[in-house]
Backbone as JSON, one array per atom type, in Angstrom:
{
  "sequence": "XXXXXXXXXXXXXXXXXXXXXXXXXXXXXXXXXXXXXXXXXXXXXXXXXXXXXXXXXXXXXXXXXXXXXXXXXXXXXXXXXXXXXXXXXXXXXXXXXXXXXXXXXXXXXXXXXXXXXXXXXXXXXXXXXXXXXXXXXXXXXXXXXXXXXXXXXXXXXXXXXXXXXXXXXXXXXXXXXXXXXXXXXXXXXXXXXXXXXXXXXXXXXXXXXXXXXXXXXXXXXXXXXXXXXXXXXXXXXXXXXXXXXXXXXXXXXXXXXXXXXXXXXXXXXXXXXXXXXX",
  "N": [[86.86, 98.13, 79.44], [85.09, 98.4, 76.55], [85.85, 99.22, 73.35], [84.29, 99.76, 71.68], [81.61, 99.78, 72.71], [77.77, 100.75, 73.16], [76.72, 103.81, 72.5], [75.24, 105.25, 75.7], [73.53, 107.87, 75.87], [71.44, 110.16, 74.25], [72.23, 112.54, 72.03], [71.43, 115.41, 72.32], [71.02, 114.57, 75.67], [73.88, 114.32, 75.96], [75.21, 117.01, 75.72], [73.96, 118.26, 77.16], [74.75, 117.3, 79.44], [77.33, 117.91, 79.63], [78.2, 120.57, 79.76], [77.28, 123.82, 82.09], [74.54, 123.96, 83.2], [72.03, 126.86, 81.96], [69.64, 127.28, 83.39], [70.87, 126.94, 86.42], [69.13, 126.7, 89.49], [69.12, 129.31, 92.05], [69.26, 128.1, 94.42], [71.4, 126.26, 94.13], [73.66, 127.51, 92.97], [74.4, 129.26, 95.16], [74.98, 126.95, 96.66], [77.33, 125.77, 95.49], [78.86, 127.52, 94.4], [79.41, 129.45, 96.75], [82.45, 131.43, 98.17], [85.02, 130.31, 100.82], [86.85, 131.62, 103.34], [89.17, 130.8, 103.13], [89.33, 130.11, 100.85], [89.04, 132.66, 99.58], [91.1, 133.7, 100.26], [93.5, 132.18, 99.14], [92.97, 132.84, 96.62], [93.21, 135.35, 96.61], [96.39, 135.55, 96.62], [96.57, 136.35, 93.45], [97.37, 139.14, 91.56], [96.02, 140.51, 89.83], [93.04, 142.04, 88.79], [91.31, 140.31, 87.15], [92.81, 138.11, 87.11], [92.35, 137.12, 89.52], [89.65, 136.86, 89.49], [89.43, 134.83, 87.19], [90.59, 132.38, 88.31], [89.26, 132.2, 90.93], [86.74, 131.59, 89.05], [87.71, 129.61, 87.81], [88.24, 127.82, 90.16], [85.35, 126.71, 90.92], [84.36, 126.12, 89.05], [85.69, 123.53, 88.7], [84.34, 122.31, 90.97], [81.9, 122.15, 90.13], [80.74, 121.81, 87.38], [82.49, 120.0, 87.71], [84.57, 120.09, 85.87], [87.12, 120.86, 84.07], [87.66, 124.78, 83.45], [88.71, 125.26, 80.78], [87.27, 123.58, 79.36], [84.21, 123.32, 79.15], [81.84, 125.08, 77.49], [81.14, 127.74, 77.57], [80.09, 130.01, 80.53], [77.83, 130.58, 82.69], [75.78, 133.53, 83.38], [74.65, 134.32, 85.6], [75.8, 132.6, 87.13], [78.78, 133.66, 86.81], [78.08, 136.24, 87.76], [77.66, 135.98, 90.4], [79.89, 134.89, 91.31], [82.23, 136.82, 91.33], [81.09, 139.1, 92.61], [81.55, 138.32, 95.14], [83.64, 138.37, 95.35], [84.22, 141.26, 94.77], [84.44, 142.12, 92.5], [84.31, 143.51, 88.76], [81.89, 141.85, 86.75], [82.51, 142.28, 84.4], [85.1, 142.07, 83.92], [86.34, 139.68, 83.6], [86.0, 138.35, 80.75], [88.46, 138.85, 79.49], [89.95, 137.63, 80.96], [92.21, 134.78, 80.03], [93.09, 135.68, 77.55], [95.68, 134.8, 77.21], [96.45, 131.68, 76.88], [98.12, 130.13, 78.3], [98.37, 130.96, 80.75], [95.81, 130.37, 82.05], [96.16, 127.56, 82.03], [98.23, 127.86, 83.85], [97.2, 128.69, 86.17], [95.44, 126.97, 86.53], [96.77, 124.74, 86.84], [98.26, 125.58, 89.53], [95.84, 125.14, 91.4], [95.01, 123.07, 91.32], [97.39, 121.59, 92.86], [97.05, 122.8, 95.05], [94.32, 122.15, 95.67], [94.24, 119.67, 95.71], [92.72, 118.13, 92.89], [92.72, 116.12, 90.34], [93.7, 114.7, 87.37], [91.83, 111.83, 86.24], [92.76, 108.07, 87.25], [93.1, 104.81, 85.38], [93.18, 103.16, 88.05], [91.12, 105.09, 89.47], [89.24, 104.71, 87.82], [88.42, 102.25, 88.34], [87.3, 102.06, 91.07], [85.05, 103.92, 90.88], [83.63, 102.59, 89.7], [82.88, 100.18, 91.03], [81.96, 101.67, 93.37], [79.49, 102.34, 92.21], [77.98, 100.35, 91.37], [76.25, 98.53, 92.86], [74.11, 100.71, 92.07], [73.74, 99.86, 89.78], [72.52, 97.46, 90.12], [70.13, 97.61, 91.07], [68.88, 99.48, 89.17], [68.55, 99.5, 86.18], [68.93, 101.78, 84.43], [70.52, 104.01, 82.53], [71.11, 107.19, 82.16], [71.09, 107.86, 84.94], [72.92, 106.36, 86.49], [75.1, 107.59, 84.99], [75.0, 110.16, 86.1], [75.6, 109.42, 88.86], [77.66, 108.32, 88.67], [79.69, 111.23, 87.52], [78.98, 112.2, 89.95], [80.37, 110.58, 91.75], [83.54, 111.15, 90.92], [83.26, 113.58, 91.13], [83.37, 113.93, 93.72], [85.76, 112.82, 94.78], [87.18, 114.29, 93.94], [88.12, 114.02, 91.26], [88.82, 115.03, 88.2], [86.37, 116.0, 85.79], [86.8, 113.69, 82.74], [85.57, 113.43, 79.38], [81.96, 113.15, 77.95], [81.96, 110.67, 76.81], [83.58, 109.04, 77.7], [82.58, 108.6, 80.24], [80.15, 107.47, 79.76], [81.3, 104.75, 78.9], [82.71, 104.17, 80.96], [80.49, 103.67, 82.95], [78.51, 102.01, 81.08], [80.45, 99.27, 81.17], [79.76, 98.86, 83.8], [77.21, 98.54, 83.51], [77.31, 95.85, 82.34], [78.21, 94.41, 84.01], [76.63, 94.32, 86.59], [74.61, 93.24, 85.28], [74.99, 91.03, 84.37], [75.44, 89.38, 87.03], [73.31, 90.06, 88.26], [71.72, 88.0, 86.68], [73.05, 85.85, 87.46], [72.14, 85.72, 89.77], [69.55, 85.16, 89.42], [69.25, 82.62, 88.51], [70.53, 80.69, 89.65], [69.7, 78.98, 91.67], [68.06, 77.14, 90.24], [67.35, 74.18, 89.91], [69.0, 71.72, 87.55], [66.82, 69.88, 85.86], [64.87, 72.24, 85.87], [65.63, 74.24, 84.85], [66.04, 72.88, 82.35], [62.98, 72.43, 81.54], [62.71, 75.23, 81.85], [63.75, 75.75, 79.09], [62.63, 74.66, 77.38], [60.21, 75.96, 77.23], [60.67, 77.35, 75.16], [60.67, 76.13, 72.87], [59.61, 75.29, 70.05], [57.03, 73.02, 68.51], [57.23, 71.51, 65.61], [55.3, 69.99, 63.98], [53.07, 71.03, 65.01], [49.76, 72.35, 65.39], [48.97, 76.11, 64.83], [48.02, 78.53, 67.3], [48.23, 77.01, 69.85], [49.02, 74.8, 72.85], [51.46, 73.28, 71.81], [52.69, 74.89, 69.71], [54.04, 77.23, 70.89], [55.01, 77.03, 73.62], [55.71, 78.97, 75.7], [53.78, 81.46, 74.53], [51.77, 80.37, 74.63], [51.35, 80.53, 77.43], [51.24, 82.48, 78.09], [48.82, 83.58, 77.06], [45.82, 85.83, 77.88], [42.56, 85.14, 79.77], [40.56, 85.82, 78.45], [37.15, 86.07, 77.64], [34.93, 84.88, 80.22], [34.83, 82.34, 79.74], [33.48, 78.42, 80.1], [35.88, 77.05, 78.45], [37.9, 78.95, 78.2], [38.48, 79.06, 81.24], [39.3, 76.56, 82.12], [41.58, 76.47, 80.41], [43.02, 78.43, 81.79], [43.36, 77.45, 84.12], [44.74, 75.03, 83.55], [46.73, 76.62, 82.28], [48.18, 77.94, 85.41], [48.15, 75.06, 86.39], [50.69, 74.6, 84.86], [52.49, 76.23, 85.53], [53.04, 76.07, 88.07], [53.98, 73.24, 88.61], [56.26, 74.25, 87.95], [57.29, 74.84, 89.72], [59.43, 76.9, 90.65], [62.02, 78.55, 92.09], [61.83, 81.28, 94.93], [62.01, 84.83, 94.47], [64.75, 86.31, 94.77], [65.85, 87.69, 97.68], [67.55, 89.93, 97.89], [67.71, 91.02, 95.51], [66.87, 93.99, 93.85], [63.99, 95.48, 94.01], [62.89, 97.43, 92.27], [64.53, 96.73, 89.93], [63.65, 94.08, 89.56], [60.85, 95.06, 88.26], [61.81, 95.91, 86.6], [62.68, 94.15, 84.71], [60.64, 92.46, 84.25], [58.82, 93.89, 82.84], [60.82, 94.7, 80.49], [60.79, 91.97, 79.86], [58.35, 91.04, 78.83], [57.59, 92.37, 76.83], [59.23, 91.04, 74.9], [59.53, 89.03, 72.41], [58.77, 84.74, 71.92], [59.99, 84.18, 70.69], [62.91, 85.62, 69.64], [63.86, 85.34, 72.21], [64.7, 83.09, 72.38], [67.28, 82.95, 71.28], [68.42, 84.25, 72.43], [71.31, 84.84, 75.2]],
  "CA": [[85.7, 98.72, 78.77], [86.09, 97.98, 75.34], [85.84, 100.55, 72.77], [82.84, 99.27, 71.03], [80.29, 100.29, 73.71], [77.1, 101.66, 72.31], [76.07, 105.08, 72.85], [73.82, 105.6, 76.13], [72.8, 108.91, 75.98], [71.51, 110.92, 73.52], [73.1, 114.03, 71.58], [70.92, 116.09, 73.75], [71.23, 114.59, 77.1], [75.54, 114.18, 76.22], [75.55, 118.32, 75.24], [73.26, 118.87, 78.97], [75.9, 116.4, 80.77], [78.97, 118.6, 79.19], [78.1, 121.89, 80.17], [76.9, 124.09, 83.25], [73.35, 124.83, 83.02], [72.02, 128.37, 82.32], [68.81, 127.78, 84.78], [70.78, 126.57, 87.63], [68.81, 127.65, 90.51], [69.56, 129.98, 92.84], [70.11, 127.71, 95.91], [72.74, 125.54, 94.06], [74.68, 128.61, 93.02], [74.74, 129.09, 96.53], [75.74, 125.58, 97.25], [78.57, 125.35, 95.0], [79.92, 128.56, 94.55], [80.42, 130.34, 97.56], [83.95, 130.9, 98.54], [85.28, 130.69, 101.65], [87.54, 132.78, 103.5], [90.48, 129.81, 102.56], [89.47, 130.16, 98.99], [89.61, 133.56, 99.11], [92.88, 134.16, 100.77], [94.37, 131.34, 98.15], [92.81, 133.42, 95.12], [94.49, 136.58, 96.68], [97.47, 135.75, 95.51], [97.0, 136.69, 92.39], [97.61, 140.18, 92.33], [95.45, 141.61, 89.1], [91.56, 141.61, 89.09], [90.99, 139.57, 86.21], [93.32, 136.55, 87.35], [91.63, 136.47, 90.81], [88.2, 136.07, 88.94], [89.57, 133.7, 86.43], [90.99, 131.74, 89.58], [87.85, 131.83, 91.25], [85.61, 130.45, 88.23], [88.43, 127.76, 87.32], [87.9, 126.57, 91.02], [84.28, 126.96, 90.94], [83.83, 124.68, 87.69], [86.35, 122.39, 89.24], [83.99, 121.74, 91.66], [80.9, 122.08, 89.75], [79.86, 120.59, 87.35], [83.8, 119.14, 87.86], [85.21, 120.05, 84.57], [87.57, 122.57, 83.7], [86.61, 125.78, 82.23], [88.95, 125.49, 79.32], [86.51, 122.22, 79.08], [82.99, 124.05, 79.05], [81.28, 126.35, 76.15], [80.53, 129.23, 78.49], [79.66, 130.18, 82.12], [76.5, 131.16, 83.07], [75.83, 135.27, 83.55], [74.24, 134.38, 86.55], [77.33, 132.79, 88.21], [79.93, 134.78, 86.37], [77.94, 137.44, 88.41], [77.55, 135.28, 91.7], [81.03, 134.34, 92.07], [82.89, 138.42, 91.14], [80.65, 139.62, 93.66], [82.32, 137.78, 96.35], [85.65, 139.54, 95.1], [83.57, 142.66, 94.62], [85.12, 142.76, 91.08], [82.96, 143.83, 87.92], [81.73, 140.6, 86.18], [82.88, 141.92, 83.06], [86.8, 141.61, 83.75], [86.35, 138.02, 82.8], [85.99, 139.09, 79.42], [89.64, 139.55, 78.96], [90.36, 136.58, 81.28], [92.39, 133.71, 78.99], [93.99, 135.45, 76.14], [96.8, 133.9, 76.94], [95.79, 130.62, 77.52], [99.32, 129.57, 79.13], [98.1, 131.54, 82.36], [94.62, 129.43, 82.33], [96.79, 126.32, 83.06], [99.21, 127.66, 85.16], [96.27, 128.45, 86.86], [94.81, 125.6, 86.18], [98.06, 123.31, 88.02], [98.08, 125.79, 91.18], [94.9, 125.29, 91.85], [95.39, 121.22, 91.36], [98.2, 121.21, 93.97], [96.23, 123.5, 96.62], [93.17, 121.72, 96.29], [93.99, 117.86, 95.35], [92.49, 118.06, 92.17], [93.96, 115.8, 89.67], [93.71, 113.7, 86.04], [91.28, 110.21, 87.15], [93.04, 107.13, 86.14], [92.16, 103.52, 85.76], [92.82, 103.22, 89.29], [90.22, 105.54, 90.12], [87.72, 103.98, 87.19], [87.82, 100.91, 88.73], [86.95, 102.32, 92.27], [83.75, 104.77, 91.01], [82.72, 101.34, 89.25], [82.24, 99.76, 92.32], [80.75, 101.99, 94.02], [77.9, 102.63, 91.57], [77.84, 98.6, 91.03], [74.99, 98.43, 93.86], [72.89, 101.21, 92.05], [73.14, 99.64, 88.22], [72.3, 96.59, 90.37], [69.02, 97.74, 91.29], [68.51, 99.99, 88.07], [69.56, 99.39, 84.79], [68.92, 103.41, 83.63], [71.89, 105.01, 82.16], [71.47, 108.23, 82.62], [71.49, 108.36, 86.41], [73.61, 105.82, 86.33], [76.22, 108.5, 84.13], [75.13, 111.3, 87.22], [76.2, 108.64, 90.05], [79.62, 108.24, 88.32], [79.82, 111.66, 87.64], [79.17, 112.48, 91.79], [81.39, 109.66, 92.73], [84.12, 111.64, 90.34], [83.38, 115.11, 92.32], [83.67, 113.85, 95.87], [86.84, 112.36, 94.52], [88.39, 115.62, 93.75], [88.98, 113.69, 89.92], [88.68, 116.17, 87.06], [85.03, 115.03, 85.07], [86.97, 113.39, 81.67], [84.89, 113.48, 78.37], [81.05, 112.16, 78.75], [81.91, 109.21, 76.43], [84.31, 107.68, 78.45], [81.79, 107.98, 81.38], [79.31, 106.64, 79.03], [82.21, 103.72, 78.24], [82.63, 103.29, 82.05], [78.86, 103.24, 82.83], [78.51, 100.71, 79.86], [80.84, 98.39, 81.69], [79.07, 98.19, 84.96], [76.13, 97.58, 83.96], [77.4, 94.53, 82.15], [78.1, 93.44, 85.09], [75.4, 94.15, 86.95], [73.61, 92.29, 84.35], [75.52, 89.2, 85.0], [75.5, 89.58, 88.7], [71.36, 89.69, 88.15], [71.44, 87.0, 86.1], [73.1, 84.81, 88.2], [71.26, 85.52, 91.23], [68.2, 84.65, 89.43], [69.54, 81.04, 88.54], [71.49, 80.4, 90.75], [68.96, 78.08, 92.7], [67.44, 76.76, 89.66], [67.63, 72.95, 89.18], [68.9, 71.37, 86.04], [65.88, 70.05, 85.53], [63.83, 73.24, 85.96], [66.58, 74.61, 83.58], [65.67, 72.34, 80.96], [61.85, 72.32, 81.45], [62.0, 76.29, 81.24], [64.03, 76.09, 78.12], [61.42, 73.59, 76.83], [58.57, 76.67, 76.59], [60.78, 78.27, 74.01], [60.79, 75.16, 71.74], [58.59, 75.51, 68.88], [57.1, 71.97, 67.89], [56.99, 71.66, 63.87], [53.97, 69.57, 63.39], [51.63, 71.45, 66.21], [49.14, 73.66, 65.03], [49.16, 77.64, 65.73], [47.7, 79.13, 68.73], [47.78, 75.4, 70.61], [49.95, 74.7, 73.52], [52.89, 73.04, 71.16], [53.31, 76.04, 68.5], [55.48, 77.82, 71.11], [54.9, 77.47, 74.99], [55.89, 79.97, 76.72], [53.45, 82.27, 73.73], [50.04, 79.94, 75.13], [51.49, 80.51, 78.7], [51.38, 83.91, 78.33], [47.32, 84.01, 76.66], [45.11, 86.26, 78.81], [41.63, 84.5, 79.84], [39.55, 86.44, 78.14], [35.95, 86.01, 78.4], [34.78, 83.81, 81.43], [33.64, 80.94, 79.01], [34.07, 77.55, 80.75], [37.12, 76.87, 77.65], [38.85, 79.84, 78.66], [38.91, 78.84, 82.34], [39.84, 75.25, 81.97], [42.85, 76.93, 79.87], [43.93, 79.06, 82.77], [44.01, 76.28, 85.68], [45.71, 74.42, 82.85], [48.56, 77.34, 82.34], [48.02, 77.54, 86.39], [49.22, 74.11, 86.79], [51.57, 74.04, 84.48], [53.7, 77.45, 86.17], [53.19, 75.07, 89.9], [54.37, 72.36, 88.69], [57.84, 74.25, 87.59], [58.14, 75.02, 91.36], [60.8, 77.77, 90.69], [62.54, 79.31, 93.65], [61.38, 82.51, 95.04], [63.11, 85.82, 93.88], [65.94, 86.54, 95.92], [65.44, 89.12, 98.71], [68.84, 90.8, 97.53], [67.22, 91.41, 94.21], [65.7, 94.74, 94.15], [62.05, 95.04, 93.47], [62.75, 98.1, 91.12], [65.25, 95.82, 89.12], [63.05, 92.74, 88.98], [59.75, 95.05, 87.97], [62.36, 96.24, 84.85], [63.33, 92.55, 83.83], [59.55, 91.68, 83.91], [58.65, 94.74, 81.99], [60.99, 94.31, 79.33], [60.44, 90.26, 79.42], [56.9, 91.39, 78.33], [57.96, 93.16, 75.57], [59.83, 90.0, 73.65], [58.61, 87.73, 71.82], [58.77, 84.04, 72.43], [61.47, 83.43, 69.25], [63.6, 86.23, 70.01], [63.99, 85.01, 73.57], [65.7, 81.61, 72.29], [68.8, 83.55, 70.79], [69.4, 85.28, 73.89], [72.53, 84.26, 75.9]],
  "C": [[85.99, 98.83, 77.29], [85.2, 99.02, 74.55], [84.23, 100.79, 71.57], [81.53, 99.63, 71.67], [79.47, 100.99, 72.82], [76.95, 103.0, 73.37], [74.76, 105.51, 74.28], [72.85, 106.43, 76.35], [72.37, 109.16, 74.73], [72.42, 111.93, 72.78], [72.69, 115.28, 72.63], [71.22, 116.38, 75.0], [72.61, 114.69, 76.93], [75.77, 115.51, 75.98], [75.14, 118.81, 76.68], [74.47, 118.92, 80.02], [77.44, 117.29, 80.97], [79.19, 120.3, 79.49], [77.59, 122.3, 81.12], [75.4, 125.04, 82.11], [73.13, 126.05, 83.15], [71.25, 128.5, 83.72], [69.38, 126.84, 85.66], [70.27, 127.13, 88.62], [69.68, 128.01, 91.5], [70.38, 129.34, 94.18], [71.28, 126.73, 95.63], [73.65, 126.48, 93.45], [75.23, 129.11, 94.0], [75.84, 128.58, 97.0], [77.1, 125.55, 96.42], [79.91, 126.81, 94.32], [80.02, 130.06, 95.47], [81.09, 129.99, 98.26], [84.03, 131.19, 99.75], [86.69, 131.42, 101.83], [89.09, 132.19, 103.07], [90.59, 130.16, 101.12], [89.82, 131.03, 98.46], [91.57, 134.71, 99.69], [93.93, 132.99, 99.7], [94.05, 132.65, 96.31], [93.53, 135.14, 95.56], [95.73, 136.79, 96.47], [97.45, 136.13, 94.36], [96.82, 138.19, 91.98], [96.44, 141.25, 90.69], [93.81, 140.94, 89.22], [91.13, 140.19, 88.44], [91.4, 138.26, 86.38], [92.87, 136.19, 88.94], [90.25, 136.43, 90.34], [88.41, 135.17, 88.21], [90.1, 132.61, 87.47], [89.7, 131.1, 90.19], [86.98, 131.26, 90.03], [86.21, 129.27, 88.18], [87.77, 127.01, 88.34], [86.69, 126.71, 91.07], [84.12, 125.87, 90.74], [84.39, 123.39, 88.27], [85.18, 121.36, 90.61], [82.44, 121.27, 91.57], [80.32, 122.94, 88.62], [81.29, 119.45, 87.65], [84.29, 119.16, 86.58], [86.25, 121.06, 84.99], [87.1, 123.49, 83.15], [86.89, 126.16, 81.21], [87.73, 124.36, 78.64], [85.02, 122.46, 78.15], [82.93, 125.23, 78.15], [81.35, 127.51, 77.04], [80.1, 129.05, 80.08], [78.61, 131.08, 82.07], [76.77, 132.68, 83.52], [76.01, 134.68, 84.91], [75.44, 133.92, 87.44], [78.2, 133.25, 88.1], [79.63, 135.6, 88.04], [78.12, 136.86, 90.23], [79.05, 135.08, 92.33], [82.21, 136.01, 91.93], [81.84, 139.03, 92.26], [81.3, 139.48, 95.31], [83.3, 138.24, 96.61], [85.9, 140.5, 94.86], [84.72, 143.33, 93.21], [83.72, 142.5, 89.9], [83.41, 142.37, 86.93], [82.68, 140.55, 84.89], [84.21, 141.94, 82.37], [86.96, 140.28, 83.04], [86.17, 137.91, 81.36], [87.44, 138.86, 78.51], [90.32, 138.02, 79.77], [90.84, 135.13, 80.17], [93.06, 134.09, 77.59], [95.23, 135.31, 76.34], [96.15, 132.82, 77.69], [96.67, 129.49, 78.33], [98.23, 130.11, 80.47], [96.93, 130.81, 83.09], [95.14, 127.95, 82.63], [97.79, 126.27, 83.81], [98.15, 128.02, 86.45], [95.57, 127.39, 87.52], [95.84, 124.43, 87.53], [98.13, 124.03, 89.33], [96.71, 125.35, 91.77], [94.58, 123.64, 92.1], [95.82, 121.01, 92.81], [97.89, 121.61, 94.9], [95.09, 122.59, 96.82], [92.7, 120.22, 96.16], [93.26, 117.96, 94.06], [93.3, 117.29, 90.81], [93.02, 114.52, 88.41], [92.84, 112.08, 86.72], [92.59, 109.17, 85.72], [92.32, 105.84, 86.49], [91.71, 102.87, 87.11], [91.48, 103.42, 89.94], [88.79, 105.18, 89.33], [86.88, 102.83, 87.85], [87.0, 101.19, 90.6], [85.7, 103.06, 91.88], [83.07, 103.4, 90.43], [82.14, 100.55, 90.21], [81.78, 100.81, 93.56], [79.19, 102.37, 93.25], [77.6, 101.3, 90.83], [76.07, 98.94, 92.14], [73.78, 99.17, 93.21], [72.6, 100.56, 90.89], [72.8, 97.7, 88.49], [70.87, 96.69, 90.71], [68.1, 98.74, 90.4], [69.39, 100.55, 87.15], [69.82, 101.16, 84.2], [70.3, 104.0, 83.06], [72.08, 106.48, 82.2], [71.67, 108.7, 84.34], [72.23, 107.5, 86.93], [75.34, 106.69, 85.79], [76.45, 109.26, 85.46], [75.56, 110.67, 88.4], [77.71, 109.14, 89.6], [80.36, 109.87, 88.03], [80.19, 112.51, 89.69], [79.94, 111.98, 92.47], [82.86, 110.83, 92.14], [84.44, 112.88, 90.89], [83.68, 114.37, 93.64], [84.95, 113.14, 95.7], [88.25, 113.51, 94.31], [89.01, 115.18, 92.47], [88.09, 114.87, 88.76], [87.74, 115.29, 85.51], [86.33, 114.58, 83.38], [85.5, 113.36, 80.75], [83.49, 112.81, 78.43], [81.38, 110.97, 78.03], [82.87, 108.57, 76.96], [83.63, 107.78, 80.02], [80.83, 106.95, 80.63], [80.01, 104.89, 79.27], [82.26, 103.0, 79.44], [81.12, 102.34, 82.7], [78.11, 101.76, 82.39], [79.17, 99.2, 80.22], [80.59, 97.52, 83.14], [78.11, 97.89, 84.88], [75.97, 96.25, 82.64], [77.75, 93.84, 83.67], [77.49, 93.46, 86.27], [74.37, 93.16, 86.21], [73.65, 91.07, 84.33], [75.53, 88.68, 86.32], [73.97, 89.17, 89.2], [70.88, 88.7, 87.8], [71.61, 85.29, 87.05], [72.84, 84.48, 89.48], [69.75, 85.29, 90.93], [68.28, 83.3, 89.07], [69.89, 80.54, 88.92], [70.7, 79.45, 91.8], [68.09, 77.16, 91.85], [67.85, 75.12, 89.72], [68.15, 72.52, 87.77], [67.52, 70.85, 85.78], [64.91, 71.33, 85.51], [64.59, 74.45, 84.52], [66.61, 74.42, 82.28], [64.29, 72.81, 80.96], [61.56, 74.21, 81.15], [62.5, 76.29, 79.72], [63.12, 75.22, 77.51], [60.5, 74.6, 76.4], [59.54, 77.25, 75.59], [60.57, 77.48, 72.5], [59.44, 74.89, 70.9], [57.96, 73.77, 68.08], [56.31, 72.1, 66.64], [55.97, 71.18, 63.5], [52.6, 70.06, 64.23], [51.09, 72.74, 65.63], [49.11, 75.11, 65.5], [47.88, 77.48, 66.37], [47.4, 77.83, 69.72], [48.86, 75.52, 71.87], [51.29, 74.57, 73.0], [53.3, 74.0, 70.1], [54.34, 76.96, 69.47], [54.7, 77.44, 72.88], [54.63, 78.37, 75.63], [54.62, 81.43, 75.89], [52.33, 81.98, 74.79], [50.09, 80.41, 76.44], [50.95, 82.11, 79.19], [49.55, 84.53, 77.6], [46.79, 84.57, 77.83], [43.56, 85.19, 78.96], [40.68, 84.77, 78.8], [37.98, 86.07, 78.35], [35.78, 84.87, 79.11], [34.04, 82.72, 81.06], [34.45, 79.64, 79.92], [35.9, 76.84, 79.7], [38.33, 77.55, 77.97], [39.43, 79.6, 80.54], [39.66, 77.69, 82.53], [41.73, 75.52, 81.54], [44.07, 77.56, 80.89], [44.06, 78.37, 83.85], [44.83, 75.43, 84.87], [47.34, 74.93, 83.01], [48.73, 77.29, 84.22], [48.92, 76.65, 86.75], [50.53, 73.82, 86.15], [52.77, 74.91, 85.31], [53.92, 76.49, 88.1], [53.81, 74.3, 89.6], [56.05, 72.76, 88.02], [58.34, 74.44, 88.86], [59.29, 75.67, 91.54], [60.96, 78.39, 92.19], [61.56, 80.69, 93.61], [62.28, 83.63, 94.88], [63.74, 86.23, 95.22], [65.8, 87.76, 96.7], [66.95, 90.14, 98.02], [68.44, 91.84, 96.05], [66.42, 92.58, 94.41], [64.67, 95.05, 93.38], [62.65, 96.47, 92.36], [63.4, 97.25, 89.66], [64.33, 94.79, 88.62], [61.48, 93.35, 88.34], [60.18, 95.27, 86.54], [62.42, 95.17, 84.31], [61.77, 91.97, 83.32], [59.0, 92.94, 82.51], [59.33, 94.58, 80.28], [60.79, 92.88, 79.04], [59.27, 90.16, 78.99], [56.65, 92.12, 77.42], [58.68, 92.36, 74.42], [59.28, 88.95, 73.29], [59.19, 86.93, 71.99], [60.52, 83.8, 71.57], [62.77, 84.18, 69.25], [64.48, 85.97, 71.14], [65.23, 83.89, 73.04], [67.15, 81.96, 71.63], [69.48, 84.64, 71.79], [70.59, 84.31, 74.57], [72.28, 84.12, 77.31]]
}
């Protein structure tokens, strides 16, 4: 993943992605932080209030949003309060939790070795890449594309790294999704049909504008407009000319959300633009 990658989020959405929401609702406060009776017989070891609530949030965060909580700006009231209830300690011990910030990673490493939690490496890049290959195969999006690789990352028990090197990973699958798409849409093409499409991009120099030879693929693309016999003649014209390329049919593997994006943006470029594509 080379270091050059552009940017796919925002400032916005990469400040959302990096922190725990204030309005998480109620039923995923639920879902992700209550402890069980394992969790809380592991956080009983620690024998003062304050380091069995700082215990309990570390593993909390660890598990959601998957950061650490030296990582994250702040913790929500609402689960501060959600998860000290459980340990029937007052929220506002946590307060005091961390000034020494040795104890927050010796914390931090027991709580690793009890619960598998551990540093991702390339190893494990290259494994969340393929599994979220299939979705940036059927949509290009990058942000839920980021929240896949993030989810693959939690059910992994790997500790979320920085969003721009999800971004960076992200960025690398769906190059190759992109090539993967590409070559399952040519991949049945003829050389001739190969040439004859690159033929509508070719601009001929002595053909007047708006004619068939000023660009091809531009006239191909004229709507009918009114139902004069000129305008119809024009469209059994373009008509025959798209039959007589006799292209394959789109590949059942290809998914229809994917191929409605490729047409979408292919309807958004202009004819001249197109011919400097790769």
């Amino acid at each position: 993943m080379a270091s050059h990658s552009p940017a796919l989020l925002t400032t916005a959405q990469r400040a959302l992605l990096s922190r725990l929401p204030d309005d998480l609702p109620d039923r995923d406060i639920a879902r992700f932080y209550t402890l069980t009776p394992a969790d809380r017989a592991f956080i009983a070891q620690h024998r003062r209030s304050v380091n069995r609530l700082g215990v309990a949030v570390q593993l909390c965060m660890l598990r959601y949003p998957g950061r650490t909580l030296m990582s994250l700006p702040d913790v929500p009231v609402r689960v501060l309060r959600a998860i000290a209830q459980q340990l029937d300690i007052a929220p506002a011990a946590f307060v005091s939790y961390g000034a020494r910030r040795t104890t927050c990673y010796e914390h931090l490493d027991a709580i690793k070795a009890h619960y598998g939690y551990r540093t991702w490496t390339w190893q494990d890049a290259r494994a969340v890449m393929r599994a979220i290959l299939p979705q940036a195969q059927a949509n290009a999006q990058s942000l839920p594309l980021i929240e896949a690789a993030h989810q693959q990352l939690r059910d992994r028990r790997l500790i979320l790294p920085g969003i721009t090197v999800v971004e960076r990973l992200v960025w690398g699958v769906q190059r190759v999704a992109t090539r993967s798409v590409e070559r399952l849409l040519t991949r049945d093409l003829t050389v001739d049909q190969q040439a004859r499409l690159d033929a509508l991009l070719v601009v001929a120099a002595d053909a007047p504008r708006s004619t068939r030879g000023s660009m091809p693929l531009t006239w191909l693309r004229e709507e009918p407009g009114d139902p004069a016999p000129a305008a119809l003649l024009r469209l059994l014209d373009q008509l025959a000319i798209l039959a007589d390329l006799a292209l394959p049919p789109l590949p059942a593997t290809l998914h229809r959300s994917r191929w409605r994006q490729l047409a979408r943006q292919g309807a958004h470029y202009r004819p001249q633009p197109l011919r400097v594509l790769d």
